[in-house]
N, C-alpha and C positions, 0 to 999 in steps of 0.2 A: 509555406514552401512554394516556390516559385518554378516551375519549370518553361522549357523552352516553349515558344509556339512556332505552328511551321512558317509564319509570316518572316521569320528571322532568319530562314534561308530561303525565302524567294518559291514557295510549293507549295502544293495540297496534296493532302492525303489521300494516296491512290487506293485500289481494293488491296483487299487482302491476294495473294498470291494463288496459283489453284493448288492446290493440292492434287498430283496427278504422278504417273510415273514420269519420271525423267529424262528424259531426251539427249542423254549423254553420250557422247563422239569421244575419240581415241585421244586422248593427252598424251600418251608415257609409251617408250618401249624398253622393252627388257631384251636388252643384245647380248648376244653369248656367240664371242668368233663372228661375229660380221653376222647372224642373222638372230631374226627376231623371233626370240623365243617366247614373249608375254607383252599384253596390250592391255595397259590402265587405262579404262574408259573417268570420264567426268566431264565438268563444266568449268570455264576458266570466262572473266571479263575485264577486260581492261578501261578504266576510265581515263579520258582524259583531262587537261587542266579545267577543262567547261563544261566537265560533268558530262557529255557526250559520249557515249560507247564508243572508242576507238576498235577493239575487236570483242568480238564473241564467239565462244567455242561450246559447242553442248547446249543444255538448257539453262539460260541464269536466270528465266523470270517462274521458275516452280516452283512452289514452299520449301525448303529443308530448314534442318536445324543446322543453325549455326556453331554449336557447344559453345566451347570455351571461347572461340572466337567475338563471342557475343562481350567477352568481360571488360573491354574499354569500355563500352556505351551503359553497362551496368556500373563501371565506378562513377563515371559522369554524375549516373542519378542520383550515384549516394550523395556526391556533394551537393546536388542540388538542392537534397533532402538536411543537407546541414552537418553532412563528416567534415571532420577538421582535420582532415589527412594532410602532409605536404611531402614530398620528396621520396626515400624509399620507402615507407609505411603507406603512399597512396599506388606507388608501382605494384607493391603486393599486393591490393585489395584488387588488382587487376592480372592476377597472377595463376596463372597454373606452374606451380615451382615444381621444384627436385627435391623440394624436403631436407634439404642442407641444414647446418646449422641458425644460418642466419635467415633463413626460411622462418625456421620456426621460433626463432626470438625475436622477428619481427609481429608475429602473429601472437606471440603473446603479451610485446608492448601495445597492440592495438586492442587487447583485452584488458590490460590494466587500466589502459585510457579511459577503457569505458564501465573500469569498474566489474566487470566481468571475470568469468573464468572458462574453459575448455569445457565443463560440462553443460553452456551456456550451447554452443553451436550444436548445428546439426544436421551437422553435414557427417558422410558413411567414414566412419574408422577406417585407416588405410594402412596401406606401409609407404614409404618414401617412393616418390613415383621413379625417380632416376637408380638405374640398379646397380650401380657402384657403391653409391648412399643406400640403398633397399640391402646388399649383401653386409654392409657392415651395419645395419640396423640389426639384422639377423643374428647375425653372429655375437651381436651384443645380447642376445636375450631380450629385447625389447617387442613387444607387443604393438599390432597395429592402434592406431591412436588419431583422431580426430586433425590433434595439429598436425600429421604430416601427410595426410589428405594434401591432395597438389592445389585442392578452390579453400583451403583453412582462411589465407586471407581474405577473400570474399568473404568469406561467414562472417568471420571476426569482425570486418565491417559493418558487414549488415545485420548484425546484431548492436555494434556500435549507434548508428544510427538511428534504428530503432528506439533504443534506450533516450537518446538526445530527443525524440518528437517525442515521447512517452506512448509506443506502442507497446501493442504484447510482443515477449521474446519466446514463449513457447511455438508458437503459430508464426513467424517469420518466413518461412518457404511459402505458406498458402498463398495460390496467385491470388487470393482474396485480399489477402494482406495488405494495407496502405503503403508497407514496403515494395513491395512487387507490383503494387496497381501504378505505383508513380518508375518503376523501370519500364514496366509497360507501356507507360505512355511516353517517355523517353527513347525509348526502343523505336516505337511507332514515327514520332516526330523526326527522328535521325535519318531512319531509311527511307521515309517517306510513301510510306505503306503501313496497311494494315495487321496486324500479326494474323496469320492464317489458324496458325492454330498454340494449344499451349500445354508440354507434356514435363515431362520432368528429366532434368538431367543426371548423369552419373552421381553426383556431389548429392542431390538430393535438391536444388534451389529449381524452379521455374524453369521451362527451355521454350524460347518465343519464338516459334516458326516464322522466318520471312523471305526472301527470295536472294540468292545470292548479288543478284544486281543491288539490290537491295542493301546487300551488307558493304558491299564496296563504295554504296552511296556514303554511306552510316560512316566509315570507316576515314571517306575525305575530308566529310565536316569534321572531325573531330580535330582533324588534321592541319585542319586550316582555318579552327576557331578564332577568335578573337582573343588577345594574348589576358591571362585572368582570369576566362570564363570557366567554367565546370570542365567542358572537354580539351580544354586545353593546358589546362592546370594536370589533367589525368596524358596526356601525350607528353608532355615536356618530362612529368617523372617518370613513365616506361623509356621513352630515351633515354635519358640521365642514369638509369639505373635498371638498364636491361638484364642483370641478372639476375633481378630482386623477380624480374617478370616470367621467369623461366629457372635457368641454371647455370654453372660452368659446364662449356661445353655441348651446351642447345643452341638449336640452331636458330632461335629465334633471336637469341641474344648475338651472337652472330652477325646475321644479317643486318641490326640495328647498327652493329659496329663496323659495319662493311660499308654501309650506303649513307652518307650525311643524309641528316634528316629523316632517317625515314621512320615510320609508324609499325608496326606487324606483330602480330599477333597469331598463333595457331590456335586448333582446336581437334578436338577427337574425330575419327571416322573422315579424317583425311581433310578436313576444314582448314582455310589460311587465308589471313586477309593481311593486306598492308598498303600505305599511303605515303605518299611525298607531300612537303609544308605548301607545297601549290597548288595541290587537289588532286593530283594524278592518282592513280587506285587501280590495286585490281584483286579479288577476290577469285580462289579456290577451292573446288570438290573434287576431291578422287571419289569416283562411285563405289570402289569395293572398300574403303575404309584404307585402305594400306596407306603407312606413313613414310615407305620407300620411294613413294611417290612424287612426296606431295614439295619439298624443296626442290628438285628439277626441275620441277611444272612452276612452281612457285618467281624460280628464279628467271627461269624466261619469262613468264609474264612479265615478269620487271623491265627485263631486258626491251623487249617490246612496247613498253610503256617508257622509253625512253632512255633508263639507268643503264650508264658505262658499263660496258664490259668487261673488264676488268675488274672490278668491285666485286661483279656476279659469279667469276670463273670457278672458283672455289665451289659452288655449290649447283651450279646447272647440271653436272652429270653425278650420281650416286655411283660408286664404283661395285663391279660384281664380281664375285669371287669362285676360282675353280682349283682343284686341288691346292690350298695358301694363296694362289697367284691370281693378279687381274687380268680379267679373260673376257670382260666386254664392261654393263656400264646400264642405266635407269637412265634414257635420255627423252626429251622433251619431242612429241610427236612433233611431224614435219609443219602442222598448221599451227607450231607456237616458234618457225625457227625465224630468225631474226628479217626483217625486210632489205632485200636489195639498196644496197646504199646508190642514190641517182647523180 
């Protein structure tokens, strides 16, 4: 197995990040009739084409967990490690889905491939993350279940793989694991830092602490790999098949379809990263976890980082609701509103 070295982007391995409280400033307000009724705090960073911080807002160089947002640079590794994914079966192994149909028969051709079955993974039994699909899983009488876990494709990979190097599949979460010691150091290599620390996520798989600046580094290269390579093999099918990477009706697919090119990804506790093919990036934390947030914030950053306006309108203000009616709006604090055109 061969994985990346940082000589291949031009770095060295910086510290690990500190682990400290956060230093997060206002992103979001909550307007109800013209005044402001609530203020999301968090961190926002925008990169630009030369890797340079064009803005910073809050803390970006403090450890957090990235969650879900971390699952581009985890599919990477699988291929490194020898997955023979390609197209939408590799967009899922990079996926927090909605548990749809096609969610879960993709996750189970990635278990056939590998010779596997559902009671192989282990990752927490769930119901379908998206509640449209969660009500009529319900209603069906059906029981929470492994495949409709929203990380099932990650599993199913990483139990794939696995099997392909001839590791153990019981013990596949442990960060001990030759699975997890080589995301770890792809994790490391991408961001170009240390993992500060290493807990476990909802799903049950590894959670590698790194610094938001950090993930937005992670999140360019992948962006702007080299066409063929591991991370770029995993960008071309999250584009290609952005609902494989989310669902109908997420906004993460969405936004893919909104902006040529573009890379993004979310994550739990108000986490969101995303990239342009040129290296532009920019990476999100809402500090209380809220996900009313985090596409407003999301979408200015973009904005700010260059992307047309009009691509983004759709999604910079979340709308607010007062007896049925809209009565104000989730908008982007004043230090993410667009720059003065000169």
């Amino acid at each position: 197995m061969s994985l990346n070295t940082l000589a291949e982007y031009g770095s060295s391995l910086a510290e690990a990040p500190a682990v400290r409280e956060p230093l997060h400033a206002p992103v979001a307000h909550l307007v109800r009739s013209g005044v402001i009724e609530g203020i999301h705090y968090g961190s926002v960073v925008v990169l630009g084409a030369d890797g340079n911080v064009d803005l910073q807002i809050g803390d970006i160089e403090a450890a957090f967990y990235p969650r879900s947002a971390l699952k581009p640079v985890q599919a990477a590794a699988l291929l490194r490690a020898g997955l023979p994914l390609e197209g939408e079966l590799l967009a899922l192994t990079a996926a927090s889905h909605s548990g749809e149909e096609r969610h879960l028969a993709g996750t189970r051709r990635i278990l056939e491939l590998a010779g596997l079955a559902e009671d192989d993974l282990r990752n927490v039994p769930d119901l379908p993350f998206d509640p449209v699909v969660r009500d009529d899983w319900i209603r069906a009488g059906r029981l929470p279940s492994r495949l409709a876990q929203n990380c099932s494709g990650k599993h199913a990979a990483m139990v794939y793989a696995a099997r392909l190097n001839g590791w153990s599949l019981d013990d596949y979460l442990d960060p001990a694991h030759p699975l997890q010691q080589a995301i770890a150091e792809l994790v490391e290599d991408l961001t170009g830092q240390a993992v500060a620390h290493v807990s476990v996520d909802g799903c049950g798989a590894p959670l590698f602490s790194v610094s938001l600046h950090g993930l937005a580094r992670a999140a360019a290269r992948i962006a702007t790999a080299p066409p063929g390579t591991p991370e770029a093999r995993v960008a071309d099918a999250m584009r290609e098949h952005a609902e494989m990477v989310s669902g109908s009706g997420r906004d993460v697919a969405a936004l893919m379809r909104a902006v040529p090119g573009l890379l993004t990804k979310d994550g739990f506790e108000g986490v969101h990263v995303a990239a342009l093919p040129d290296g532009r990036a920019v990476a999100v934390k809402i500090a209380d976890g809220a996900d009313r947030a985090r596409v407003p914030v999301v979408a200015a950053a973009l904005a700010r980082c260059g992307v047309d306006a009009d691509a983004l309108a759709e999604f910079v203000q979340a709308p607010l609701l007062g007896g049925g009616a809209v009565v104000g709006s989730i908008r982007p604090a004043r230090a993410l509103e667009p720059l003065p055109q000169v």
